[in-house]
N, C-alpha and C positions, 0 to 999 in steps of 0.2 A: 773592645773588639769591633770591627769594622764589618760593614754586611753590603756583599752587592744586592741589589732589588731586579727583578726580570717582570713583566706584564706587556702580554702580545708580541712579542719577538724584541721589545728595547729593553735597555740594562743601564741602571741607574744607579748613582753612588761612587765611593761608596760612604755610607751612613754607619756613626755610633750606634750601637744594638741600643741604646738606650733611647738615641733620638726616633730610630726606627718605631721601638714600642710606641714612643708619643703620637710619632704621624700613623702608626697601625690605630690608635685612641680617638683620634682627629677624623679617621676614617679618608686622610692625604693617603695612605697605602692602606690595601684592601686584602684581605684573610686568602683572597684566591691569589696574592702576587705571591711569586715564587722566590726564597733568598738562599745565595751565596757566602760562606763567610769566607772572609780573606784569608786566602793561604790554601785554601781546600780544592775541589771540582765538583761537587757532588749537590745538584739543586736541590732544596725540598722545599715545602711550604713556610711564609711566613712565621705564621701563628705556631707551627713544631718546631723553629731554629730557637724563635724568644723561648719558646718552653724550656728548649733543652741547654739553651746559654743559662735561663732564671737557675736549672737547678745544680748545674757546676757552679754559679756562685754562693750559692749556699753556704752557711758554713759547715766544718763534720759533724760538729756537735749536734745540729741540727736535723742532719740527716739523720740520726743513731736515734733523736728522740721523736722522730716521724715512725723509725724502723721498730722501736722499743714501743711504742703508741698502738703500732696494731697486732701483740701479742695480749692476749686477754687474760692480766694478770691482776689487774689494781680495780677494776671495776666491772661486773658482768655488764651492766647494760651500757657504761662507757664503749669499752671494748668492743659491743656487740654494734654500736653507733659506727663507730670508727672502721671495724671492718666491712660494715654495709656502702660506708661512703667509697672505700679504697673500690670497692665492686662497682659502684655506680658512674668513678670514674674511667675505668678500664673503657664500657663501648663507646664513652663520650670520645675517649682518644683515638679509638678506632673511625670512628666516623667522621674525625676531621682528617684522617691519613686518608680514607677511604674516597673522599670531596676534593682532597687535591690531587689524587694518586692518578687523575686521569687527565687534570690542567698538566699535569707534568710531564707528563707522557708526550704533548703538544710542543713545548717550548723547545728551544734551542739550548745547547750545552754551550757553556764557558772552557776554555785550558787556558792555562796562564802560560807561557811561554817563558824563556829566557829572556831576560830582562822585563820583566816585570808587564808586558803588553800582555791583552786579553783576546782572544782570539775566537770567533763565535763560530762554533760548528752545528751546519744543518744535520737535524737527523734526516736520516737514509729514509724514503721513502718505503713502504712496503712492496712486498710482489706484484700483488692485484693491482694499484696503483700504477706499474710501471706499467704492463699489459694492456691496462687501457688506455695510458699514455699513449705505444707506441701503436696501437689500433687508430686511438684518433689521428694520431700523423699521418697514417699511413692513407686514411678512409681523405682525410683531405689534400694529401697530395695526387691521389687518383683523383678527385672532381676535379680537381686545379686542371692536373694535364688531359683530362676528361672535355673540359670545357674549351682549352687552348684550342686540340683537334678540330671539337665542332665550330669554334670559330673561325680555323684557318678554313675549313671546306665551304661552308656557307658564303665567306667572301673571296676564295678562289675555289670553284666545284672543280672549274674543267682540269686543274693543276691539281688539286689534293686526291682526286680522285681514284684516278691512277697509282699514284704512291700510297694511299692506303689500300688498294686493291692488292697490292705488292703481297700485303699483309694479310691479305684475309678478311680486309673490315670491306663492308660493302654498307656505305653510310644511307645510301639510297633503299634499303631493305628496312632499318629503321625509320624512316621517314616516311615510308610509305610513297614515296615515288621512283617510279619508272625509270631508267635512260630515257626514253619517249615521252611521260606524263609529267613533265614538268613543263613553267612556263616558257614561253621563247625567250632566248638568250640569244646575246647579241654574237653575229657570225665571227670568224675569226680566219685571220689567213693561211696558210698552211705549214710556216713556221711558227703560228702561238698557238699550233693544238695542242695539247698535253695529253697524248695516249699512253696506254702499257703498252709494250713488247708486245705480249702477246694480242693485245687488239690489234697492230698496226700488222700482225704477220697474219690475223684471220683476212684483211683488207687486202694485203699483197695475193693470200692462195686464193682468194677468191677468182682474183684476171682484172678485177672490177679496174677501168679507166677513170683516177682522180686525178682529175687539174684544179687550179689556181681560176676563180675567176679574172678575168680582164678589165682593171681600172675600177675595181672593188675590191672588199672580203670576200670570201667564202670561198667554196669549190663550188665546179660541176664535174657532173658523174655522167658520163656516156657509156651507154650498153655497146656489146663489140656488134660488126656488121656480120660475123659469122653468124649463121644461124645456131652451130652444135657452142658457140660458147655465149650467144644471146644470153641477154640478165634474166632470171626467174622469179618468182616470187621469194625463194630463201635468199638468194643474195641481196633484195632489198631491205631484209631482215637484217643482214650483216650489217648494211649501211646505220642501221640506229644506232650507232654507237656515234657517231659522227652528224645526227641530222641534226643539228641545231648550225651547223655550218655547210649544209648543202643549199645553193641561191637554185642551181640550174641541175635537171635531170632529164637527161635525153634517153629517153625507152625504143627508139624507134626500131620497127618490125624485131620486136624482145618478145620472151614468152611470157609474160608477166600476164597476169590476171586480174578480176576482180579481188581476190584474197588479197591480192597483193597494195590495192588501191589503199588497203589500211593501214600499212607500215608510210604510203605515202604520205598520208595524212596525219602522220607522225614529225613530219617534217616545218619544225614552226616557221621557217623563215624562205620558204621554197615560195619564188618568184614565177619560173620559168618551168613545165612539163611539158612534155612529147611526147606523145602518145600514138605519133604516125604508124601505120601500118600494125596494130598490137591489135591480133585476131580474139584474145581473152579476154577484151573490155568491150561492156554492154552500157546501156543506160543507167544500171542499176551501181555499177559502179563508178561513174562519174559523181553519182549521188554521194558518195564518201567522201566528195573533196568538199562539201559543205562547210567545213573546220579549217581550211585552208584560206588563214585572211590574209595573206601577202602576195596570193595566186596573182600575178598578174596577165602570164602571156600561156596560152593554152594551146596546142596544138591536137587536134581530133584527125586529122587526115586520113580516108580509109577505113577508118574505125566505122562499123558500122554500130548506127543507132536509132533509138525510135522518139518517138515524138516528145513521149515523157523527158526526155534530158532538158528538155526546154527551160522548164522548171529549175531545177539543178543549176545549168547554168545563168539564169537569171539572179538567183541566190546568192552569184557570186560577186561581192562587192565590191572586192578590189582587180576583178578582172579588166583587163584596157583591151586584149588584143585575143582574137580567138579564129583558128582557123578551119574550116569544115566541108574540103572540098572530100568529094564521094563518101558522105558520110549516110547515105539516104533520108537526109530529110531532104522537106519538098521546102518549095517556095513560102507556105502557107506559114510553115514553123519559124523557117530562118526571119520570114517580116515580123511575128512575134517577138522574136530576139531583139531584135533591130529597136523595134517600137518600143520595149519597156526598156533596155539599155541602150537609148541614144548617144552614149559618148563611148560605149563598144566597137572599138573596129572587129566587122566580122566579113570577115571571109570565104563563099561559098564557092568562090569559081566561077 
C-alpha cells in the first residue's frame, strides 16, 4: 500500500508503507510529517497511518489471541500485567493524536480528481484573519492616496489648492501655514493662477482693478479714483489670496491705513507701492514694510510724516527709488536719507 507524505505545504511520494516505516526509522521522514494513503483524502499523522496499516496486517488469529490475552482467565497476575499495559497504552495513543492534531490543522488538504491528478486545496482562512486582512489594505491604500495628495500639493500649491479647497481639505491648516505666512513664490501671470470660483467671485465683488503686469509676471492692483469705492483696509485683506503674485499696488488717495500696512506686508514679491495722497498712513506704519525685501520703488507723496520714518526707510534694502514731496520732513531728514542710502534716488521736490 502506497502513502503520500505532506511536511510545510509539499507532498511527496508516493512511498511503500513499508519503505515509509524505514525512512520514519532513519529519521529521512519525521513523526510530525503528515500521510496520505492512496486512494483516500483524509490526512493524519505519520506514526497513526503505520499504526493502523501494522494492525490490519495482522493476522485474525492474532488479533483473537491479543483480544483473549486481556481477559483474566489463565493467570491473576498475568492478566493483571496485561491489562495495566493495554491502560498504559491508551494516553500514550492520545498524545501522539493530540501532538499532530494541531500540525494538521495547518497543512493543506489533497483530492484526487479524475484521472488520477492530485489537486492541493488551501484551507480557508478564518474570520479574524480576513478582518485584519481587509483593515490592512485598507489602512495602506489611505496612506498611499494620503501621501499622492500631499505630494501633488507641495509640488503644485497654487493648482492643488483650490481643488482640494472644492473638498473641504484646507491643506494649509495642517501645515500650519497661512495663505500669507508662507515663503515667497515665484509670481505668475494671470492665466497660470489656479483660483476657486469662489475666490475669483470675492475678487470680482470687491471692484478691486487687477491687471497683467507689463513685460513681466505678476499683476498690479490699482485702488479706484472714486473716493466712496477707494480700497480699504478689508479689501487688502481680500487681496491675500493672490499676494504671492502682486509686483505693483497703487493705493493712491485710498482709505487704507496703518492696519492695513500689515496685509501689505504680506505681499512676498511686492516691488512697486503708492502710497500718494493716503491720509491713514503715519510714520509708524511705514515701519511695517520692514519685511518687505523686494520693495523697490516707493511712493510717500502727501503722506504726512515725522522724522522717525528716517529710520524705516533706511532699513529698506532693496529700495532704489523713493518719493517724498509734501511729506513734511525738512531738509535735515531728507540729507540723512541721502547720506546713508547713496544709491537711493530720493525725491523731495
Amino acid at each position: 500500500m502506497n502513502l503520500y507524505i505532506s511536511r510545510n505545504g509539499q507532498t511527496f511520494g508516493p512511498y511503500p508503507a513499508e519503505q515509509a516505516k524505514t525512512f520514519l526509522e532513519s529519521n529521512q521522514l519525521l513523526a510530525s510529517d503528515l500521510a496520505l494513503i492512496e486512494g483516500t483524502s483524509e490526512w493524519k499523522p505519520l506514526p497513526e497511518i503505520l499504526f493502523l496499516l501494522s494492525k490490519d496486517s495482522q493476522p485474525a488469529e492474532k488479533k483473537v489471541q491479543q483480544t483473549e490475552a486481556k481477559v483474566p482467565e489463565i493467570d491473576g497476575a498475568v492478566n493483571e500485567a496485561n491489562v495495566r499495559g493495554s491502560k498504559e497504552k491508551e494516553p500514550e495513543d492520545k498524545k501522539i493524536k493530540k501532538k499532530t492534531k494541531k500540525a494538521a490543522s495547518k497543512v493543506q488538504k489533497l483530492k484526487r480528481a479524475k484521472g488520477g491528478q492530485i489537486i492541493m486545496v488551501a484551507q480557508e482562512k478564518s474570520f479574524i484573519a480576513k478582518i485584519f486582512s481587509t483593515i490592512f489594505v485598507f489602512i495602506f491604500l489611505f496612506l498611499l492616496a494620503v501621501g499622492g495628495i500631499a505630494g501633488a500639493y507641495f509640488a503644485m500649491p497654487s493648482k492643488m489648492g483650490p481643488i482640494l479647497a472644492r473638498f473641504g481639505l484646507n491643506i494649509e491648516e495642517f501645515t500650519g501655514e497661512g495663505p500669507t505666512e508662507r515663503t515667497a513664490t515665484e509670481s505668475k501671470s494671470p492665466n497660470e493662477i489656479m483660483l476657486s470660483e469662489d475666490a475669483w467671485n470675492t475678487l470680482r465683488s470687491s471692484g478691486i482693478r487687477i491687471l497683467p503686469m507689463v513685460a513681466e509676471k505678476g499683476l498690479q492692483v490699482i485702488s479706484s479714483v472714486d473716493p466712496e469705492l477707494a480700497m480699504k483696509d478689508e479689501d487688502l485683506e481680500k487681496l491675500l489670496i493672490i499676494a504671492p503674485h502682486i509686483i505693483s499696488l497703487d493705493l493712491t488717495d485710498s482709505q487704507v491705513s496703518n492696519a492695513g500696512i500689515d496685509h501689505i506686508a504680506k505681499m512676498p514679491n511686492l516691488k512697486k507701492l503708492f502710497l500718494e495722497g493716503t491720509d491713514g498712513i503715519d510714520a509708524s506704519g511705514i515701519a511695517k514694510l520692514k519685511d518687505s525685501k523686494k520693495l523697490e520703488y516707493l511712493n510717500l507723496i502727501r503722506v504726512k510724516l515725522e522724522a522717525s520714518v528716517i529710520d524705516s526707510l533706511i532699513s529698506l534694502e532693496s529700495l532704489r527709488e523713493i518719493y517724498l514731496f509734501d511729506s513734511g520732513l525738512g531738509d535735515t531728514e531728507i540729507g540723512r536719507l541721502k547720506s546713508a542710502r547713496p544709491k537711493v534716488f530720493v525725491n523731495s521736490g
